[in-house]
N, C-alpha and C positions, 0 to 999 in steps of 0.2 A: 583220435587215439588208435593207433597199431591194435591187432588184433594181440600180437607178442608182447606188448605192454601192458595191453588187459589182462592176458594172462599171471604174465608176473607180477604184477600190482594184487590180484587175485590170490597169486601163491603167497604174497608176503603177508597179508592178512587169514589165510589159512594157516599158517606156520605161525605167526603171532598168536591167534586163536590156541591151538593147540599149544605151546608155553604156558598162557595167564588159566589153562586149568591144571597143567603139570605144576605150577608155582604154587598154590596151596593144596596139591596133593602128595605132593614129594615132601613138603616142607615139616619140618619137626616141631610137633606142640608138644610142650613141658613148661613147668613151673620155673621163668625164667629169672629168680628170684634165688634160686639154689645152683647148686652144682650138677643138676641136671640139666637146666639152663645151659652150663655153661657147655658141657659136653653135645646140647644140640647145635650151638653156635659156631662148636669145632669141628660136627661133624662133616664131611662129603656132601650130604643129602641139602643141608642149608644151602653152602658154595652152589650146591646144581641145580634147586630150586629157585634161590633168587639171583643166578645169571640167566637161569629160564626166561623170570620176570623180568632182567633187560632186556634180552634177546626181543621179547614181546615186543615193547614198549619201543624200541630200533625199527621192529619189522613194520611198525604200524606208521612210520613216515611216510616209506614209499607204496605200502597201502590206500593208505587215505588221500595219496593225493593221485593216485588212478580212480580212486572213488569221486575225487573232485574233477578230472578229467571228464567222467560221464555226466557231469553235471554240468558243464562248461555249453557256453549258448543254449541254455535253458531257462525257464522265467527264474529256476531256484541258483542260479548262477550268484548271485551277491551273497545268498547265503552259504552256500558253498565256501566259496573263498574265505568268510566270517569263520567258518566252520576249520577251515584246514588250517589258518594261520593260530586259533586257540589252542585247536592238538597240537600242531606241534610247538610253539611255546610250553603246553602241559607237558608234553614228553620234555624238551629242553631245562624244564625244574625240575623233573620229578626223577631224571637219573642220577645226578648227583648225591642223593640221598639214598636210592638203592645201592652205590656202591661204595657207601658208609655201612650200610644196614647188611651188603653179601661182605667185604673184607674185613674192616674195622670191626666188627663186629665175633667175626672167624677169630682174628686175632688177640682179641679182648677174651674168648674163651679159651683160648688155649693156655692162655697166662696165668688165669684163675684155674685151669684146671693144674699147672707145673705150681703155683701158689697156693692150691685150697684154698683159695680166699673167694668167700663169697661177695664180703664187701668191694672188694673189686669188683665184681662179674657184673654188681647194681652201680656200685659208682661213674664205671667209666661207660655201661650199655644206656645209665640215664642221659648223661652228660652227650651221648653220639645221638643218640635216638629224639632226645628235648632240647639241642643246643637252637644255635641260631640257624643249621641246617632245615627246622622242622618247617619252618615256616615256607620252605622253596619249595618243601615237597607239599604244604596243602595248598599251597596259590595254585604248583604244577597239577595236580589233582583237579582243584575246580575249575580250572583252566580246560583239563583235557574233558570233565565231566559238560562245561558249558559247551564245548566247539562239538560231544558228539552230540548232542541234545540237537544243536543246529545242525550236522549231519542229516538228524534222523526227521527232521523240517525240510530236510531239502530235499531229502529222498520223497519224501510224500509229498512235494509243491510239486518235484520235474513228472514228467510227460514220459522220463528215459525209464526208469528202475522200478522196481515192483516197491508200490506206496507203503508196503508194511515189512519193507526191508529192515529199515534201518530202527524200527522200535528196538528190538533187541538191543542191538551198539548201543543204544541213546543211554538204554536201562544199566547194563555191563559198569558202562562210565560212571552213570550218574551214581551208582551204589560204589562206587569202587572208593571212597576214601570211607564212608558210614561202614563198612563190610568190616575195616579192621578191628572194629568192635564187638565183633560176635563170636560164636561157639566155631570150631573148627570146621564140622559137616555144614555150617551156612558160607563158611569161608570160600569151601570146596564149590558147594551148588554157584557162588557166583561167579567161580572158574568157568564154570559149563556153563554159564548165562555170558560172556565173553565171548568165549566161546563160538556159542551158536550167531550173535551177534556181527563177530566177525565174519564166521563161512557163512551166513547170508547174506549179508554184504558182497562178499567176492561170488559167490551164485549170481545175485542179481548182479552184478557187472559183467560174468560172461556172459549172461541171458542175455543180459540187453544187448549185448556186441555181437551176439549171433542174430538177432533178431533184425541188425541193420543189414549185416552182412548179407543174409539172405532177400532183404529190400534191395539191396543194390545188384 
C-alpha cells in the first residue's frame, strides 16, 4: 500500500471521526412528541447533523479498507477481510434509514408545523422511524458493531499496528446502536469515543507505514 493511500485512507477515517461527534453535538434534543419535536425536525441543525452522520458512515469505507490493507499478509489477514466485508454491509443498511431519519423526517416536521398537528408529527415520525426500514438499520448496526469488534482482533493479532489501536473503533461500534438509548451528554461522549477510535486507527496506519518506510 502507497504511502499516498495510507494517507488518505487515514484522512477519511479522520474526517469520519470528526462528523460521528459533530452528529450528536449539533443534533437537536426536544420532546419529540410536541411541536417542538416538530420544529427540531425542521430545523437546519438536524439536516447538518444527520448528513454529518452520513458523511461519517461513507467516509469509513475507504477508511477501513486502508486499515484492511495494513493488515493484508499478516497472520490477522482472514480476520481483516471478516472484518471489512461486515462494515461495510453495516454501513450499506444502515444508510438507508439515515436518510429516512435526515429528509423524511425534515419533511414530516415541517407539515406539522404549517398543520399544528401534533398527531401528525407522532403518526407519520412513528410509522418512518418503526416501519419495516427499522430492521435494515439494526442488522446494519450489528453488522458494522461485529466487523469493528473483528477490526479491533486484528489489530492486536498483526505484527503491523499498535495492539491497542483498535480497542477504541471496536468500543465506538459496539455501543453505537445501545447509545440511542441514553441521555444526550452520553450521546455526545460516545461521539468523542468514535472519535478517538477512528484517529487512532488512522495514527496507527501512518505509524506503521513510516516505520516500513524507514526499514526500507
Amino acid at each position: 500500500m502507497t504511502e499516498t493511500r495510507t494517507l488518505l485512507a487515514a484522512l477519511s477515517l479522520v474526517i469520519a471521526g470528526a462528523c460521528f461527534l459533530a452528529y450528536p453535538a449539533i443534533r437537536p434534543y426536544t420532546d419529540e412528541t410536541s411541536l417542538a419535536g416538530a420544529e427540531a425536525f425542521a430545523s437546519p441543525a438536524w439536516l447538518l447533523s444527520h448528513t454529518l452522520a452520513i458523511v461519517g458512515f461513507i467516509l469509513l469505507v475507504p477508511g477501513l479498507l486502508g486499515l484492511y490493507s495494513r493488515l493484508r499478509e499478516t497472520r490477522a489477514e482472514s480476520l481483516g477481510i471478516m472484518a471489512l466485508v461486515l462494515t461495510w454491509a453495516g454501513v450499506g443498511l444502515t444508510l438507508p434509514y439515515y436518510g429516512a431519519e435526515t429528509f423524511a423526517l425534515a419533511a414530516v416536521g415541517r407539515e406539522a408545523l404549517r398543520q399544528n398537528s401534533v398527531d401528525l408529527l407522532v403518526t407519520l415520525s412513528d410509522a418512518i422511524r418503526f416501519g419495516e426500514g427499522v430492521w435494515f438499520f439494526g442488522a446494519g448496526l450489528l453488522a458494522l458493531a461485529a466487523g469493528a469488534v473483528l477490526f479491533g482482533a486484528a489489530i492486536w493479532r498483526s505484527s503491523v499496528l499498535a495492539r491497542w489501536s483498535g480497542i477504541p473503533l471496536a468500543l465506538g461500534f459496539a455501543l453505537f446502536l445501545p447509545q440511542f438509548f441514553t441521555p444526550p451528554a452520553v450521546r455526545i461522549a460516545h461521539g468523542l469515543l468514535v472519535l478517538v477510535g477512528c484517529w487512532l486507527a488512522a495514527w496507527s496506519m501512518v505509524n506503521s507505514g513510516r516505520k516500513e518506510k524507514r526499514l526500507i
